[in-house]
Residue frames as qw, qx, qy, qz and C-alpha x, y, z in Angstrom:
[[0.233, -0.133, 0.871, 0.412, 9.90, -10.81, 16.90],
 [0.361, 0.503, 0.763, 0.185, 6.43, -10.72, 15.99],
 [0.062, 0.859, -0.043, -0.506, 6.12, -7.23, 15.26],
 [0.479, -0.279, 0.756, 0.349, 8.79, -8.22, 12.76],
 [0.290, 0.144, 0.865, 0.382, 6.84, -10.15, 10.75],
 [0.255, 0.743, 0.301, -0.540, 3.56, -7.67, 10.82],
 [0.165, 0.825, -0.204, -0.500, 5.56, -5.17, 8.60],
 [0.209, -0.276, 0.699, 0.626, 6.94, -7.75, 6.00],
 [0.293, 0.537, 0.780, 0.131, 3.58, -8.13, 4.36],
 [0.047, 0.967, 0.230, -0.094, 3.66, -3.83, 4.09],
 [0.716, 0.131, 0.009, 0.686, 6.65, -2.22, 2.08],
 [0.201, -0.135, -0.180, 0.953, 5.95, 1.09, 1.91],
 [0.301, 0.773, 0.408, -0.380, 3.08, 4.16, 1.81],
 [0.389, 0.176, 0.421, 0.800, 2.77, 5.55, -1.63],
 [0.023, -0.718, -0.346, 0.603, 2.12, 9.23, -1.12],
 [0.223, 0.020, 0.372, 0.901, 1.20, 10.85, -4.15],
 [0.275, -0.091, -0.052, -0.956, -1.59, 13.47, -5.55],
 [0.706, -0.233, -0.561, -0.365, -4.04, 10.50, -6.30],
 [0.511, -0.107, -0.791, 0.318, -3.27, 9.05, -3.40],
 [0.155, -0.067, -0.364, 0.916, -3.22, 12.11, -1.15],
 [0.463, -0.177, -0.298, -0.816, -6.99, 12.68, -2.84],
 [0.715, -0.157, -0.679, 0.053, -8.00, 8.81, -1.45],
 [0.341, -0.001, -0.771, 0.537, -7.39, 9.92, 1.63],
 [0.402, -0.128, 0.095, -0.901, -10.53, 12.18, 2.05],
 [0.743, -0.074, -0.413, -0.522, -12.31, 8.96, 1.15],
 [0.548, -0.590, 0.555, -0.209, -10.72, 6.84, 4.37],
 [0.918, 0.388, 0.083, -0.021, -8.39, 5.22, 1.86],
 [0.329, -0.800, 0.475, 0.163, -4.79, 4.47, 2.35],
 [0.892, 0.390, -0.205, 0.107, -2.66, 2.77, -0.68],
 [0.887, -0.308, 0.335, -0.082, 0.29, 0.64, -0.02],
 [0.616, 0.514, -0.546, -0.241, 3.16, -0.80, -1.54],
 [0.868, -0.264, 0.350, -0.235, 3.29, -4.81, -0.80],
 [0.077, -0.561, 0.771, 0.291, 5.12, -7.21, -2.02],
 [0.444, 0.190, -0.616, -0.622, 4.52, -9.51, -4.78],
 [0.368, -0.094, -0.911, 0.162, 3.53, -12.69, -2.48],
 [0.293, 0.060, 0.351, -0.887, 0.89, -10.19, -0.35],
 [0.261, -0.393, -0.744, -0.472, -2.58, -11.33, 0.00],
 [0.190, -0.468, -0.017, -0.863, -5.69, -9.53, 1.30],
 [0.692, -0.679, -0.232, -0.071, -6.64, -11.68, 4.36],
 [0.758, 0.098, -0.234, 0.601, -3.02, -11.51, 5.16],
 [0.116, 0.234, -0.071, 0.963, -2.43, -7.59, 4.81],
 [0.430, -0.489, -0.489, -0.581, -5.74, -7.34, 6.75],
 [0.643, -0.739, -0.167, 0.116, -4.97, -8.64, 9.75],
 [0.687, -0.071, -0.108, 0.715, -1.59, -6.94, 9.66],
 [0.028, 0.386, -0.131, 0.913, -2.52, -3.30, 9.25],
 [0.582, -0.654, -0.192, -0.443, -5.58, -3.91, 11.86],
 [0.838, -0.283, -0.304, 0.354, -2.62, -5.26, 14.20],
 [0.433, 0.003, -0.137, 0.891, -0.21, -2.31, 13.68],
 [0.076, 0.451, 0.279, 0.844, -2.49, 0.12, 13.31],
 [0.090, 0.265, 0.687, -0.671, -5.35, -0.37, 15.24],
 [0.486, 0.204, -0.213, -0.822, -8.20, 0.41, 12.84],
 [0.680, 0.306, 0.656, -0.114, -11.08, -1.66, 11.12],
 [0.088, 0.221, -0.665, -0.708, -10.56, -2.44, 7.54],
 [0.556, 0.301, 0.436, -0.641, -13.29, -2.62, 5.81],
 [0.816, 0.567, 0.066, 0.090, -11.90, -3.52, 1.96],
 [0.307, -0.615, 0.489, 0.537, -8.57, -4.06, 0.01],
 [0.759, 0.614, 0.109, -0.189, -8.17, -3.60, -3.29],
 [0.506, -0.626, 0.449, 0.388, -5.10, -4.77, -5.00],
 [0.591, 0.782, -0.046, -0.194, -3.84, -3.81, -8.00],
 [0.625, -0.197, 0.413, 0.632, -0.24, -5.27, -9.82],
 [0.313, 0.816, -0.357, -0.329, 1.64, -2.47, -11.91],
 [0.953, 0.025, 0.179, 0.242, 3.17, -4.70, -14.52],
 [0.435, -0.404, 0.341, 0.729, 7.13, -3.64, -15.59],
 [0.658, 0.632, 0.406, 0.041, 7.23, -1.62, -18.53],
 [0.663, -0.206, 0.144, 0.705, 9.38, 0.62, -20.95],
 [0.125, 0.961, 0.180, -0.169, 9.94, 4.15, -21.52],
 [0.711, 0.317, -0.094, 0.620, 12.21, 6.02, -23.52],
 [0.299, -0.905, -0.060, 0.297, 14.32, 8.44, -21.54],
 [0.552, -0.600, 0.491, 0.307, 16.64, 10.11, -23.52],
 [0.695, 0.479, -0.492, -0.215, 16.25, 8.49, -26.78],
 [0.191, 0.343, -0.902, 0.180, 17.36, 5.18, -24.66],
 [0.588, -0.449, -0.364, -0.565, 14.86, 2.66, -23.40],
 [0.110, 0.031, 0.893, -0.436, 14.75, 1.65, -19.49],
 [0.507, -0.228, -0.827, 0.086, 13.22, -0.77, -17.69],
 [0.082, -0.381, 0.573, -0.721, 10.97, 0.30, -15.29],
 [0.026, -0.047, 0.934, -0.354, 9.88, -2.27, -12.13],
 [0.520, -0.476, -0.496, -0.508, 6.53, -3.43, -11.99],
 [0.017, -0.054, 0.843, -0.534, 5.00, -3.56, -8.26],
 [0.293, -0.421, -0.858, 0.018, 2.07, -4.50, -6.23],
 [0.047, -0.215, 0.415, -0.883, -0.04, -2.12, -4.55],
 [0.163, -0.496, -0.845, 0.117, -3.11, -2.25, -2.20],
 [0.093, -0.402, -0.211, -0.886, -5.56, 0.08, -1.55],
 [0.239, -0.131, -0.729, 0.627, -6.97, 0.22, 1.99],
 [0.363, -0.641, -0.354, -0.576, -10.60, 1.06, 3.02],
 [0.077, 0.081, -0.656, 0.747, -10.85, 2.06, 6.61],
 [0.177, -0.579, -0.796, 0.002, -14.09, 2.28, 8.59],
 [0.101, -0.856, -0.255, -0.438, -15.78, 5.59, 8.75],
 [0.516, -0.796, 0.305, -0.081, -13.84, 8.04, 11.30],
 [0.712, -0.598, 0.266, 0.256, -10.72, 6.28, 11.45],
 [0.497, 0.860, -0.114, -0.014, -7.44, 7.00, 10.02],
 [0.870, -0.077, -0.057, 0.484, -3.36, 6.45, 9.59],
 [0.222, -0.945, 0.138, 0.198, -1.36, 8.89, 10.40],
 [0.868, 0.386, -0.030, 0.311, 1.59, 8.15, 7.75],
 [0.063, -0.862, 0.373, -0.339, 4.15, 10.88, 9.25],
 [0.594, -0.671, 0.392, -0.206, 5.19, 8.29, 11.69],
 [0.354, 0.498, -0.750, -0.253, 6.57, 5.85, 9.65],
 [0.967, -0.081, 0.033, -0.239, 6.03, 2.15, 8.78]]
């Protein structure tokens, strides 16, 4: 049950190019949910993980619109964090959160 609760404070890894660059730098980004805060998500990835965080940056995408089509959507704003790790250590994202 506590396990549980760990992972609601961590929605998903977001694994793109930028991201995938960050990771040389022992930097691991996040998507959180809107109610996430950084002592919070701090001790939760040093719980699941095992590592030492060292910083979190957190950034809100706000919602905006694009035209696809000649039609505008909506697309979702979200939250994301950015994870610093301590020197040497790392997440192994393959395994899933």
């Amino acid at each position: 049950m506590i396990k549980l609760h760990l992972y609601d404070k961590i929605l998903s890894p977001l694994v793109t190019e930028k991201t995938t660059n960050l990771s040389e730098q022992n930097k691991i980004v996040f998507k959180v949910p809107a109610t996430a805060n950084k002592k919070n998500l701090k001790n939760n990835i040093e719980k699941i993980f095992k590592v030492n965080v060292t910083k979190i940056n957190i950034i809100n995408k706000q919602n905006r619109v694009k035209l696809t089509r000649g039609r505008k959507v909506k697309v979702s704003g979200f939250k994301k964090a950015i994870i610093t790790l301590k020197k040497g250590q790392s997440i192994d994202l393959t395994t899933g959160v």
